[in-house]
N, C-alpha and C positions, 0 to 999 in steps of 0.2 A: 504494500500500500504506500502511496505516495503521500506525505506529509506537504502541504503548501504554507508557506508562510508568505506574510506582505509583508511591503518593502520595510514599511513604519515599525515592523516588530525586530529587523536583525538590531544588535548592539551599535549606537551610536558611534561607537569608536571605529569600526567597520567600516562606514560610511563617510563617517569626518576626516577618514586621511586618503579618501582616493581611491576604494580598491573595490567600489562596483564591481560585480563578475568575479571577484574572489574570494575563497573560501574564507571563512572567520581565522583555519587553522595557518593557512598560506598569510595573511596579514599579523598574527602573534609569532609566525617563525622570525620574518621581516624585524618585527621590532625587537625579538630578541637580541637578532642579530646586528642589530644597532643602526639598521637601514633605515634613512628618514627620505623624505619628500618637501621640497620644498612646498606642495600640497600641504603640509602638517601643519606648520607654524609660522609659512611665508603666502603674501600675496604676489603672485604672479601679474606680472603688471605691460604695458605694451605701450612704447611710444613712435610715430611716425614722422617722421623728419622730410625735410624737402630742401637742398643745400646746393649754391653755386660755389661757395667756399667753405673751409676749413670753421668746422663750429664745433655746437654741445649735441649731441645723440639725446644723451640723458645725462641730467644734473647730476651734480655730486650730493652722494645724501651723506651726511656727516657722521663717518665712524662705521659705514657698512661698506661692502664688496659689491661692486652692480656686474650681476652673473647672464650674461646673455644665452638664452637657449637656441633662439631665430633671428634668422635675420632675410628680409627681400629686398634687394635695390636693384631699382632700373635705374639708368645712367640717360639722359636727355641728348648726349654728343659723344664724340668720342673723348676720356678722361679715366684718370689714373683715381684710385681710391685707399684707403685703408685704415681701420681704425685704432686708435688710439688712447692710451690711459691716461688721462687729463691733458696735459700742456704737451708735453713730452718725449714719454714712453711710447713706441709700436708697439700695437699685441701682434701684427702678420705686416707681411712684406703689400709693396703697395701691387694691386689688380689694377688692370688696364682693360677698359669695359669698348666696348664699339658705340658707337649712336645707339640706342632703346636695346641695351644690350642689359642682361643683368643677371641677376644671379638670386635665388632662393637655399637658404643651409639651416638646418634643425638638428637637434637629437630630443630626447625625450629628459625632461626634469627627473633629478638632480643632477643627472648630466648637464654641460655646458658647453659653449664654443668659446668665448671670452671671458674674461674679468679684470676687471681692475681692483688698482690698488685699494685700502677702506678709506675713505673718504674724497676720492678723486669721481671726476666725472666719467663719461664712455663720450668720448670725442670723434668724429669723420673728417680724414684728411681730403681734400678734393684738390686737386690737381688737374688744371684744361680750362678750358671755356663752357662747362655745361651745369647741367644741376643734375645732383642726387638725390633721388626719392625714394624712403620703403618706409618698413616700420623693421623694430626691433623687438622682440616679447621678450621680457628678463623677471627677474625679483630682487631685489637688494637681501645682501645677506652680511651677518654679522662676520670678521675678521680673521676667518677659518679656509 
């Protein structure tokens, strides 16, 4: 005999960290094992920029890490790009994009593709005569 339950009956913690589709025992192994989600205790956040020159992606939030997971940009000309940890630092070598050329890159949270230092911003290098437009989805995360 098959037992039904609704959604409103499993264990709140179940639900509250992400793990829809997975068993109660598969989400108590995870945290045994000291797996978190920036689902658990971060807001996943998503800003969209539109740049002819060198600016802010996402501000600096004072005393966290800004962990980018995505990123989409199309390029308006031909131009070189690459982002940057506030004023200074590359996190990648600069890309060189065509006219409406662009690129899409993800992984799945708490994985990441960039971060910066805590407290510095996510900056876009632009290089050429055009403008850069996508979004970026990240979370800010504490000093780890």
């Amino acid at each position: 005999m098959t037992t039904r339950r609704k959604l409103w009956s499993l264990p709140v913690a179940v639900a509250a960290i992400g793990l829809m589709g997975k068993s109660k025992a598969a989400a108590q192994l995870s945290a045994s094992r000291g797996y978190s989600t920036p689902l658990q205790d971060k807001s996943l956040k998503s800003a969209s920029f539109s740049l002819s020159a060198t600016g802010t992606v996402v501000p600096a939030v004072s005393g966290k890490k800004i962990k980018v997971y995505a990123v989409k940009l199309v390029a308006s000309a031909a131009i070189s790009v690459n982002f940057r940890d506030g004023a200074s630092t590359n996190l990648e070598g600069s890309m060189a994009l065509a006219a409406n050329g662009g690129f899409v890159e993800f992984v799945n949270p708490p994985n990441f593709l960039l971060a910066s230092a805590a407290g510095n911003s996510l900056d876009l290098v632009v290089s050429g005569a055009g403008t850069a437009a996508g979004r970026v989805s990240y979370w800010d995360d504490d000093n780890t």
